[in-house]
C-alpha positions in Angstrom: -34.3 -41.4 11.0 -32.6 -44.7 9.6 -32.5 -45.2 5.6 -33.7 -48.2 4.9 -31.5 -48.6 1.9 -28.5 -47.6 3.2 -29.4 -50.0 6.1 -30.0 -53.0 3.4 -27.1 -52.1 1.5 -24.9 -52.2 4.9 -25.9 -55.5 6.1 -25.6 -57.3 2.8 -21.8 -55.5 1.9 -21.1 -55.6 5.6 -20.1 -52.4 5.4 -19.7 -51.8 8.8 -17.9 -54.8 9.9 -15.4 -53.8 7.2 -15.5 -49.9 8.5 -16.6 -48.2 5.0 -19.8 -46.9 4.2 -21.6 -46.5 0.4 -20.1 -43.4 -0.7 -16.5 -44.5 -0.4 -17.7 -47.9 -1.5 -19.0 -46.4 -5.0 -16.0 -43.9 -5.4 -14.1 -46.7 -5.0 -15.6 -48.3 -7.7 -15.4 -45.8 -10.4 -11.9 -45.1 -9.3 -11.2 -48.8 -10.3 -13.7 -48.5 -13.2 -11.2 -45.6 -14.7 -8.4 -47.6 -14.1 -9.5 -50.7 -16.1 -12.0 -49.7 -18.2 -8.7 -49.3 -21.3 -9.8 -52.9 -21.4 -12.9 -52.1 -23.5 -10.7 -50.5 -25.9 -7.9 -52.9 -26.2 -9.4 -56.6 -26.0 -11.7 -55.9 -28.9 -8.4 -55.2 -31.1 -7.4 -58.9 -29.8 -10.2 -60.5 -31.0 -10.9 -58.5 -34.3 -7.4 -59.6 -35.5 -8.7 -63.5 -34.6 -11.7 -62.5 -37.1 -14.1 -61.8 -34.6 -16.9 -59.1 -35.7 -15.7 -55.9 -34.5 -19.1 -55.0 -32.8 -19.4 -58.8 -31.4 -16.1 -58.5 -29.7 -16.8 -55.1 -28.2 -20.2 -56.2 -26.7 -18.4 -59.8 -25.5 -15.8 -57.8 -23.9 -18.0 -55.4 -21.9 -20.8 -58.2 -20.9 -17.9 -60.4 -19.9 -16.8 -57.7 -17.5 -20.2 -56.7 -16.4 -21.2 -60.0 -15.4 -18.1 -61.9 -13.7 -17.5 -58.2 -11.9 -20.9 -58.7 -10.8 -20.9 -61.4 -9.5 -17.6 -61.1 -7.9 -19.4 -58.4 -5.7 -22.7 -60.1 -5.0 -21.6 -63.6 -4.7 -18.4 -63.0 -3.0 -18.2 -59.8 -1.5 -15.0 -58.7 -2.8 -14.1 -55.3 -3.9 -11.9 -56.8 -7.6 -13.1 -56.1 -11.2 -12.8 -58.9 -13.7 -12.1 -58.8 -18.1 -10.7 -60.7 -20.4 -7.1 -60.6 -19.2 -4.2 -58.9 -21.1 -1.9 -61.8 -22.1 -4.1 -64.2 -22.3 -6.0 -62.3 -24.8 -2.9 -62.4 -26.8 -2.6 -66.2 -26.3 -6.3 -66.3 -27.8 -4.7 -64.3 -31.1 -1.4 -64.9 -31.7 -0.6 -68.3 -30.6 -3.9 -69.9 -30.8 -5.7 -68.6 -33.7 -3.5 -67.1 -36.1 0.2 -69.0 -35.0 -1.8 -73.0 -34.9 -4.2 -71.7 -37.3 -7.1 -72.5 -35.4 -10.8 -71.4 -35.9 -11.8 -69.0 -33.3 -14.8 -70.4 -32.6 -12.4 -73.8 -30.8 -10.0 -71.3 -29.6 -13.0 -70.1 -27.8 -14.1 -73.6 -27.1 -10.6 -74.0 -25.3 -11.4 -71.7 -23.1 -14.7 -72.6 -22.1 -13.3 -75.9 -20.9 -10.2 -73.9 -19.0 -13.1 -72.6 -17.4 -15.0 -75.3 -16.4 -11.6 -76.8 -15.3 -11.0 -73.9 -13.0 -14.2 -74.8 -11.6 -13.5 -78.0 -11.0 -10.3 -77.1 -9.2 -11.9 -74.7 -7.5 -14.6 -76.9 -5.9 -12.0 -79.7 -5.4 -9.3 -77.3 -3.7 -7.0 -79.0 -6.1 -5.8 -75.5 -7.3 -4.3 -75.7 -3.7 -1.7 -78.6 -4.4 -0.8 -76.9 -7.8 -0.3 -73.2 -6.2 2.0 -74.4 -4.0 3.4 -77.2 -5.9 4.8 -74.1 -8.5 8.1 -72.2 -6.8 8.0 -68.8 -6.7 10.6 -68.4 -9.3 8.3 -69.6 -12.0 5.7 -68.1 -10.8 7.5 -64.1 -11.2 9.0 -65.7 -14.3 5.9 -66.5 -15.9 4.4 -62.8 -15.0 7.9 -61.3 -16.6 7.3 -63.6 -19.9 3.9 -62.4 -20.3 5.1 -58.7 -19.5 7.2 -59.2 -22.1 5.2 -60.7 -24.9 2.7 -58.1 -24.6 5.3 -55.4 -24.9 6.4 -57.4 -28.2 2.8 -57.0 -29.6 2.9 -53.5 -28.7 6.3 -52.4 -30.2 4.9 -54.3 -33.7 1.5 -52.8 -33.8 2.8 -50.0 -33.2 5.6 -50.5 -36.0 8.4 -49.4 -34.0 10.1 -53.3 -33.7 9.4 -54.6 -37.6 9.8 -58.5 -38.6 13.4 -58.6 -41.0 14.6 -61.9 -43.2 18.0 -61.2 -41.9 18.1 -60.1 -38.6 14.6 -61.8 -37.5 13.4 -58.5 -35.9 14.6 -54.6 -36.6 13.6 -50.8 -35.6 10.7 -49.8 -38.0 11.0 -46.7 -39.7 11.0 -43.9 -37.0 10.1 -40.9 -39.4 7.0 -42.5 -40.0 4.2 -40.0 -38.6 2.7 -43.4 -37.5 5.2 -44.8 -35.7 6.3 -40.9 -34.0 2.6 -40.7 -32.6 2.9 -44.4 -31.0 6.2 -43.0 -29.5 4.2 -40.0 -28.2 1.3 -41.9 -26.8 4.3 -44.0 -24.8 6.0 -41.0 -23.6 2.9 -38.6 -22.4 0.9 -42.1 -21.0 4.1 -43.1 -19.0 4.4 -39.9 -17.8 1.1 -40.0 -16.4 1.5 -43.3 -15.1 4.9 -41.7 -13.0 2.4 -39.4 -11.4 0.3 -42.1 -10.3 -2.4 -40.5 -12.2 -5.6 -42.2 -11.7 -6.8 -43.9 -15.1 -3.5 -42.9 -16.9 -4.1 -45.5 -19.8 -6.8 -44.4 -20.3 -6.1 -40.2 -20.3 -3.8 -41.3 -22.2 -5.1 -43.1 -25.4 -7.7 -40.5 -25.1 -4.9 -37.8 -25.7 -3.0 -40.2 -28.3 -6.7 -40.3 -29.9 -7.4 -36.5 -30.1 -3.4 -36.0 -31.6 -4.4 -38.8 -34.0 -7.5 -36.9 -35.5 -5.9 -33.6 -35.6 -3.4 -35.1 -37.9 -6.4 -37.1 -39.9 -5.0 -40.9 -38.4 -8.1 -41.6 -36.7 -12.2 -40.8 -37.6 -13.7 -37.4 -35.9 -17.0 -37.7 -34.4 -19.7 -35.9 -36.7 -22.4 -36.5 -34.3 -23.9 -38.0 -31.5 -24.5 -41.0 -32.8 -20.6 -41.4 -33.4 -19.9 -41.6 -30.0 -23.2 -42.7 -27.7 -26.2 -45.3 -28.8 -29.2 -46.8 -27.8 -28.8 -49.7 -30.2 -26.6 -51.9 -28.2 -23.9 -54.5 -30.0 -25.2 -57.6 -30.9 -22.7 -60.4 -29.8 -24.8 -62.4 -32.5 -21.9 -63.9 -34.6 -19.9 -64.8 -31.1 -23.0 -66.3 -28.4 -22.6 -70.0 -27.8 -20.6 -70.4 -30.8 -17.3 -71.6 -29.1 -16.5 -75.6 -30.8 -16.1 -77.3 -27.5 -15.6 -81.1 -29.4 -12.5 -79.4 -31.9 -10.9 -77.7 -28.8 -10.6 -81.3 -27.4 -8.7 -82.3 -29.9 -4.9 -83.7 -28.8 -3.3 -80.6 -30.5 -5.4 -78.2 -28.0 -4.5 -79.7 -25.0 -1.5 -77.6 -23.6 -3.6 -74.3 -24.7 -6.1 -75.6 -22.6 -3.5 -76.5 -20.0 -1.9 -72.9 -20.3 -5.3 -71.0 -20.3 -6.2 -72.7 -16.7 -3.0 -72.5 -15.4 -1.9 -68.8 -17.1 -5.4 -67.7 -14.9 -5.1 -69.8 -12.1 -1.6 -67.7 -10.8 -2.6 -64.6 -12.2 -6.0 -65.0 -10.2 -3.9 -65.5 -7.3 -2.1 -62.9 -7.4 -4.0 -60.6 -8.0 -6.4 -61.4 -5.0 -3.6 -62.0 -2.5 -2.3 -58.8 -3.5 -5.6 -56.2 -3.6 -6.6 -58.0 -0.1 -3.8 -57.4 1.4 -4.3 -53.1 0.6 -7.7 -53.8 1.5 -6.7 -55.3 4.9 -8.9 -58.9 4.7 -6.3 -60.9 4.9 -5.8 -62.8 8.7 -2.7 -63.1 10.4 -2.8 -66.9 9.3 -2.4 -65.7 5.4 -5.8 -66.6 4.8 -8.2 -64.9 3.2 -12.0 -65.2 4.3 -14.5 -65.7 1.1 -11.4 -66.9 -1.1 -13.2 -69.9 -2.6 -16.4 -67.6 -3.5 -13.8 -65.3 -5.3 -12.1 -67.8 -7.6 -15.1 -69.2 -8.0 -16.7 -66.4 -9.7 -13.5 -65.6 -11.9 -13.6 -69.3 -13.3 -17.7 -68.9 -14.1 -16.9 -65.6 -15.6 -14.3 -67.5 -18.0 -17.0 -69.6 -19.1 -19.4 -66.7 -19.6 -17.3 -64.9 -21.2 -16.5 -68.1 -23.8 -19.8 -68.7 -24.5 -21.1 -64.4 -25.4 -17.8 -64.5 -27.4 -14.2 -63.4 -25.3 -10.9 -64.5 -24.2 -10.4 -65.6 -20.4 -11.7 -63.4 -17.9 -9.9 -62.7 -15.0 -9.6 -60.2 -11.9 -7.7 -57.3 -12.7 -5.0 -56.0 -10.6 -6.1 -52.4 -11.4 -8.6 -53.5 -8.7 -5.8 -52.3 -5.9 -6.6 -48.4 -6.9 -9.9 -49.1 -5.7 -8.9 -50.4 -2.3 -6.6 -47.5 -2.0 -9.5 -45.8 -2.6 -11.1 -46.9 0.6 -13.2 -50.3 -1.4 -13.3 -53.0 1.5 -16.7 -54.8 -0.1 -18.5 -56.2 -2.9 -20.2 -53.1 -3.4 -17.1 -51.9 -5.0 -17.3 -54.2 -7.8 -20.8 -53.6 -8.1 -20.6 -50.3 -8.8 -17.8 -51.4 -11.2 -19.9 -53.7 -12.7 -22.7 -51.0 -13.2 -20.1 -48.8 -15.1 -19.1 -51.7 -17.5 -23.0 -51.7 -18.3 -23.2 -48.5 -19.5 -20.4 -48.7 -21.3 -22.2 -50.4 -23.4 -23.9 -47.5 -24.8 -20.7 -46.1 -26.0 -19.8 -48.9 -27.4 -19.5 -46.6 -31.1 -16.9 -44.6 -29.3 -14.3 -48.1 -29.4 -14.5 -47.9 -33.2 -13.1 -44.1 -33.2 -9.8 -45.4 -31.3 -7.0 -46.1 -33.5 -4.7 -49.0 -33.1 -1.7 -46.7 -32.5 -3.6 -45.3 -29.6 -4.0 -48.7 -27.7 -0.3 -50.1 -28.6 1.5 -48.1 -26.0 -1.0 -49.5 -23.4 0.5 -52.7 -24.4 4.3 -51.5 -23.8 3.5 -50.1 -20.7 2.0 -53.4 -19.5 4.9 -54.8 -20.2 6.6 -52.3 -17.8 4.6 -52.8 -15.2 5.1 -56.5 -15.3 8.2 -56.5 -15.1 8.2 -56.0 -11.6 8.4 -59.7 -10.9 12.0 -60.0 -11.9 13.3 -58.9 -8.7 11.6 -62.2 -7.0 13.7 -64.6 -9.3 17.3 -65.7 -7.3 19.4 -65.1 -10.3 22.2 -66.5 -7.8 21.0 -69.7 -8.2 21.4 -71.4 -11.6 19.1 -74.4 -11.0 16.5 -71.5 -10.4 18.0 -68.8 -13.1 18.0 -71.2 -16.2 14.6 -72.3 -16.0 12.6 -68.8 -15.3 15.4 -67.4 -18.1 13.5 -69.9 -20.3 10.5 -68.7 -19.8 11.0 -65.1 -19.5 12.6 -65.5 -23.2 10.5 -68.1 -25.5 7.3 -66.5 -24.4 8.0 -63.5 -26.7 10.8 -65.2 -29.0 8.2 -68.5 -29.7 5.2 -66.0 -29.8 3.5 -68.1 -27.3 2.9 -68.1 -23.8 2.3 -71.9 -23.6 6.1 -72.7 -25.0 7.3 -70.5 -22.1 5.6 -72.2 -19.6 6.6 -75.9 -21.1 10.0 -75.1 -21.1 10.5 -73.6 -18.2 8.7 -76.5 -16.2 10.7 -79.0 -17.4 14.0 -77.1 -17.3 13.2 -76.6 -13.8 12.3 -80.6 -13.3 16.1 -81.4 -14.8 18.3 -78.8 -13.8 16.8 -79.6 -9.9 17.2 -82.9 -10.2 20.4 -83.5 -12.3 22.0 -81.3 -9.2 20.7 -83.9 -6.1 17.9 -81.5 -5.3 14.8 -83.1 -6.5 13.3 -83.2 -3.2 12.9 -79.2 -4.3 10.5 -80.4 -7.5 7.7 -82.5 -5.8 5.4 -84.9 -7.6 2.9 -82.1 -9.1 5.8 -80.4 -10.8 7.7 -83.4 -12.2 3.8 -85.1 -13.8 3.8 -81.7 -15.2 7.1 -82.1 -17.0 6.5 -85.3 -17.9 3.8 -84.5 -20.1 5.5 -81.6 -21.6 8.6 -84.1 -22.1 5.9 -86.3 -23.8 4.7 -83.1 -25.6 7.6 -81.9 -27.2 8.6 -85.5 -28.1 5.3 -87.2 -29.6 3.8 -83.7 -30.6 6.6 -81.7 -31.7 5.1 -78.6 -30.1 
């Protein structure tokens, strides 16, 4: 006899068509649950530091995920969890809020109009033109810089890189018990993350965690309460308070330019690489449902504006989940589910200490690094620019400065050499208004 449920649940996912059935469709969905779910730990750090309230930004970040991972696997069938992106989180903080000493509620304004402008784009098929109006080279440069500026914030929460008059930057005082347990948490997570451990960020700031209390760095539990609660955040202080009229200001609009754009290629990647292990992309390159899939990522950025986070975005944790045997929506669904409960445990993000989620941010780095080997360092015209945006990103502190430079270095070095047939219109507007940038704006 049939199961009516299991017979709903296959005609909606299309479980068959994609050969999978629910119970690998739901491991595969806490498998990619484990793997992202440091997220819930590590944005709210972001956003506390841009004076959000600690319990707003935790509930932010976890309805955020809940909703645009939802909706990624209702509305569009794929198996790819979304959050508030690493990088651009550190964009919202560092460059935005406390670098241009802007309020957070227009920082979060900003990216409420990235969002609707990725919906726009989306609906348009303009993100089309742009994708492929960006060579790869800037593309694997841009995902280096960010690598790299979030292993910069991670070094100096983490106190092992210190700021110095002299030399700009220094090593931070390594016999501080502090500064040794960071070390640890890098060593014992990147060894897990060697194994291919599933969730190894996560193992891993647990252990860092647990180390921490013992030596009396971080809060032990005393009860229940500590740790699990029915009274779920209030995002109060954060919902609908995003300043949409300062964030249009002149001085916001490369941040806005760089939030769109920032999640426009990660976006990209990210799907073009989890579909691929999940074996829905067509011989053509294309991929079936694409539309329905950015479209959810750029309604999930505006969501997550208006409860109170930085840009969300699909995670490319999501690929542990497809090698997990996820083909279908119902992957993120169950993903999605997992993010909701989280929300009862919401007391247990207070416990972590910041030197627990800092090596996360190193390893990211790491990781991201990977892009380096798509750059043709044999070619200058292509080496200087992605150089330039590898290396202002973390030396300027801002993701946006990377990008600009490494646009219009790209424009002029192409061009000065007789190959501006390589640049294309979309790529030399762009440096045009960065050129006009720099000169009428001064940053």
């Amino acid at each position: 006899m049939s199961n009516p449920q299991a017979n709903f649940l296959d005609k909606f996912f299309k479980l068959s068509e994609r050969n999978t059935d629910v119970k690998t469709e739901i491991i595969a969905g806490l498998t990619t649950f484990i793997t992202m779910s440091y997220i819930i730990f590590v944005n709210p750090d972001f956003l506390t530091a841009a004076g959000i309230p600690q319990e707003a930004a935790i509930g932010a970040t976890i309805l955020a995920s809940a909703f645009a991972t939802l909706l990624m696997g209702l509305y569009a069938n794929f198996p790819i969890g979304l959050a508030p992106g690493m990088g651009l989180n550190a964009f919202f903080t560092y460059t935005i809020v406390l670098g241009m000493d802007v309020p957070w509620e227009t920082a979060l304004g900003a990216v409420f109009i990235s969002g609707i402008i990725f919906v726009i784009l989306t609906v348009t098929k303009a993100r089309q033109a742009i994708i492929k109006a960006v060579p790869q080279t800037l593309r694997s440069a841009i995902a280096v810089g960010i690598g790299l500026f979030i292993a910069l914030i991670g070094l100096k929460n983490a106190g092992i890189i210190i700021g110095d008059d002299i030399t700009l930057v220094a090593l931070g005082d390594l016999g501080d018990p502090l500064v040794q347990l960071a070390i640890f948490g890098v060593l014992v997570t990147g060894v897990l993350v060697a194994k291919r451990v599933t969730g190894a960020f996560l193992i891993g700031m647990f252990i860092t965690t647990v180390v921490a209390m013992i030596f009396g760095f971080a809060q032990v539990p005393k009860s229940t309460a500590d740790i699990f609660s029915t009274q779920l955040p209030s995002i109060a202080p954060t919902f609908m308070q995003m300043d949409i009229l300062g964030a249009l200001s002149i001085g916001l609009i490369t941040v806005v330019f760089s939030f769109t754009f920032v999640d426009l290629f990660d976006t990209i990647g990210t799907f073009m690489g989890v579909t691929q292990k999940a074996g829905m992309v067509k011989e053509d390159g294309n991929v079936p449902g694409m539309d329905k899939a950015l479209m959810c990522d750029s309604v999930g950025t505006v969501f997550g504006a208006a409860v109170g986070t930085s840009t969300t975005t699909s995670y490319v944790e999501s690929a542990a989940g497809t090698e997990a045997g996820g083909r279908t929506g119902l992957t993120a669904v169950t993903v999605g589910v997992m993010f909701l409960l989280a929300l009862f445990f919401a007391p247990l993000v207070a416990i972590v200490p910041g030197v627990a989620t800092a090596p996360i941010l190193v390893l990211v780095g790491v990781l991201m690094m990977s892009e380096v080997t798509k750059i043709k360092f044999s070619d200058f015209t292509e080496a200087f620019p992605a150089f330039m945006t590898i290396f202002l990103m973390p030396m300027t502190f801002s993701i946006a400065q990377g990008i600009a430079f490494g646009f219009t270095g790209y424009a002029i070095m192409k061009t000065a050499t007789g190959r501006w047939n390589e640049v294309g219109l979309v790529m030399y507007i762009l440096a045009f208004l960065f050129i006009i940038q720099f000169a009428f704006f001064g940053h």
